[in-house]
C-alpha positions in Angstrom: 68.2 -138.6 -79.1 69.9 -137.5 -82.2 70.2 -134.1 -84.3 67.2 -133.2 -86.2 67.1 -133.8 -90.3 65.2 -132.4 -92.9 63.5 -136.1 -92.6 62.1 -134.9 -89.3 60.3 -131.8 -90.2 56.9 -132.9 -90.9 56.6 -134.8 -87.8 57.8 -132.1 -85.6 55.3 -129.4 -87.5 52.7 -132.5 -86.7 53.2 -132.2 -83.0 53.7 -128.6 -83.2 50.6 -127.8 -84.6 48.7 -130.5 -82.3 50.1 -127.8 -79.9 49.1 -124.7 -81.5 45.6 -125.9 -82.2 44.8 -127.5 -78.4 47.6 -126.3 -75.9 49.0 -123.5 -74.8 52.6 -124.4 -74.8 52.9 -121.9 -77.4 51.1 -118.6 -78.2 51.1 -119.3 -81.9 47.9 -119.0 -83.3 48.7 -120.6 -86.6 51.0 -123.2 -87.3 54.0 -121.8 -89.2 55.2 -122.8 -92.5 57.4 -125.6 -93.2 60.4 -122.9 -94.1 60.4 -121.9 -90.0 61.5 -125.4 -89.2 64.5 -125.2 -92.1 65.6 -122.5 -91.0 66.0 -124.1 -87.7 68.1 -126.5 -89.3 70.3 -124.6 -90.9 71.2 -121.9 -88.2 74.9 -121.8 -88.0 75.0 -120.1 -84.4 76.5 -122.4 -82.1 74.1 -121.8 -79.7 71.2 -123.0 -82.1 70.4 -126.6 -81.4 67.3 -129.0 -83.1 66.8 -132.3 -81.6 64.7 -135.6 -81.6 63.5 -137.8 -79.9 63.0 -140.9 -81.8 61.9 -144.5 -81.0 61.3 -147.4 -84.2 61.8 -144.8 -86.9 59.3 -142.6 -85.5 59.6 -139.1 -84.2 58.2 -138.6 -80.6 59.0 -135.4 -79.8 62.1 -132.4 -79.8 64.0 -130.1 -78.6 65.3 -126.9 -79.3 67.6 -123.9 -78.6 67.2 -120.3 -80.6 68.2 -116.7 -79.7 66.7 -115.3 -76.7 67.4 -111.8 -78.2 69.0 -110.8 -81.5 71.3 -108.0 -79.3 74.9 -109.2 -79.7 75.4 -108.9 -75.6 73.0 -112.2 -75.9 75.0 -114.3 -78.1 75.5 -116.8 -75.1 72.0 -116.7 -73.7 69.6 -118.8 -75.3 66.0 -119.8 -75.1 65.1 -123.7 -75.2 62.0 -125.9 -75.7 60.8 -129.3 -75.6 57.6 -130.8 -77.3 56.4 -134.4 -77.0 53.5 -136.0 -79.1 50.8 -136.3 -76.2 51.0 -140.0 -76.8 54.6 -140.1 -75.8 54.4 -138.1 -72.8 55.0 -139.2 -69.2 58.1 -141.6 -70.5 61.2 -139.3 -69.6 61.4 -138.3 -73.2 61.6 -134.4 -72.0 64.2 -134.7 -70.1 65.9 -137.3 -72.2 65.5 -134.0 -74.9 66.5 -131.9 -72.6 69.7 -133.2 -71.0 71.1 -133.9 -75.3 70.3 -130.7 -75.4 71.4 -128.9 -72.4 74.5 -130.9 -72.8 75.5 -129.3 -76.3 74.8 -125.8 -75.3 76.9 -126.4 -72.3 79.8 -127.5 -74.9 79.0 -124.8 -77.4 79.5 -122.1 -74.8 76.3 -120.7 -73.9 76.2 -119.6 -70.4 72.5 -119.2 -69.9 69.6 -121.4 -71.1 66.2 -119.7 -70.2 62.3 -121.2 -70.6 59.1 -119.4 -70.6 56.8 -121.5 -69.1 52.7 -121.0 -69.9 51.0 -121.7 -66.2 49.3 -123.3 -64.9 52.1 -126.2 -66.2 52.5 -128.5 -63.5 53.9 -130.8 -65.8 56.7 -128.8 -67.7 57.2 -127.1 -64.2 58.4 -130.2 -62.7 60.3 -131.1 -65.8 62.1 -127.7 -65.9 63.4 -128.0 -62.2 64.4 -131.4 -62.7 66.6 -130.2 -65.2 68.1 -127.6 -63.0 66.2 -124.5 -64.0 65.2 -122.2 -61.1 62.4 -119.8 -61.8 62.8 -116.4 -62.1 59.8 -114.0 -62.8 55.9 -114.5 -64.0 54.6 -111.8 -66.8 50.8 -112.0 -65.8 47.9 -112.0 -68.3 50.4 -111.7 -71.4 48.9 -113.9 -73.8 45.3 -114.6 -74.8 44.5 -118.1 -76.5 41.4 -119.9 -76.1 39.2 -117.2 -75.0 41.4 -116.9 -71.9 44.4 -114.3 -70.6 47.6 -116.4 -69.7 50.5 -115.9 -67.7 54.2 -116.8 -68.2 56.7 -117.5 -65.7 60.4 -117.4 -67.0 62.8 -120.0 -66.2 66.8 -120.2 -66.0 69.5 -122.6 -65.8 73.2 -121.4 -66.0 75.4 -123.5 -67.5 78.8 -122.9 -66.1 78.1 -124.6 -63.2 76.7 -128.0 -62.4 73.0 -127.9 -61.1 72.7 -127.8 -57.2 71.7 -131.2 -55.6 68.3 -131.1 -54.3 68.5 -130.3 -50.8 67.4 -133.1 -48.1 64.8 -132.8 -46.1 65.4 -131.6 -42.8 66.4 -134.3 -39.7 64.3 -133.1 -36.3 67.7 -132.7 -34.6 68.4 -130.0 -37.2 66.8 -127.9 -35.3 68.6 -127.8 -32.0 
């Protein structure tokens, strides 16, 4: 895990627009132009954040954190996402991305890191509560990609505080 360079740009607009043109992670229709991913890089908010993933030279997925809204009372709330190259998923590489990442906001001061989740996820569901995100709200039917209406459900994690352990399962004397 390591910041994101200009090096790493066409790689991550690879597995971006692998997305855009097969998934649903993102609503993006289009894959945007190289200029969207520099100016990732050279946000100077504190809460802006672009990292990799990378294993033998080679780019496997990222990470990244922008504004949630452009409203000054959000400064310290930010919105995060992960992408892996399909071929590089079910490795721990998300939340490997996720905790580099997680872990700088945390130091940068943001108090709120929220994801918007397209469902049915199963997969980024489990990785998002692993991380310590709780869910929060679903917006049904709000985007339509591949001839189909899609739902959202938004995800948050505060970062003042450590996430909870998960709790145990019950004992049977618990209940007496």
């Amino acid at each position: 895990m390591r910041p994101a360079t200009e090096g790493d740009i066409d790689a991550v607009a690879a597995i971006y627009a692998t997305e855009v043109r097969e998934g649903t992670a993102t609503f993006d229709l289009e894959p945007p132009p190289r200029a969207k991913w520099q100016q990732m890089l050279a946000s100077a908010h504190p809460g802006d954040h672009f990292v990799v993933a990378e294993e033998d030279g080679v780019v496997l997925g990222y990470a990244y954190s922008t504004a949630y809204r452009t409203r000054g009372a959000y400064t310290h709330t930010r919105e995060v996402s992960v992408y892996l190259d399909p071929a590089a998923t079910g490795r721990g590489l998300g939340r490997l991305l996720y905790d580099d990442l997680l872990a700088r906001l945390a130091a940068g001061g943001t108090h709120t890191a929220l994801a918007c989740i397209t469902l049915p996820n199963p997969a980024s569901e489990g990785l998002h509560r692993a991380c310590g995100f709780e869910p929060v709200g679903v917006m049904r039917e709000v985007g339509l990609k591949h001839d189909r209406w899609i739902d959202v459900a938004w995800w948050q994690r505060m970062l003042d505080a450590p996430p909870l352990p998960p709790t145990p399962a019950p004992t049977p004397e618990a209940g007496r």
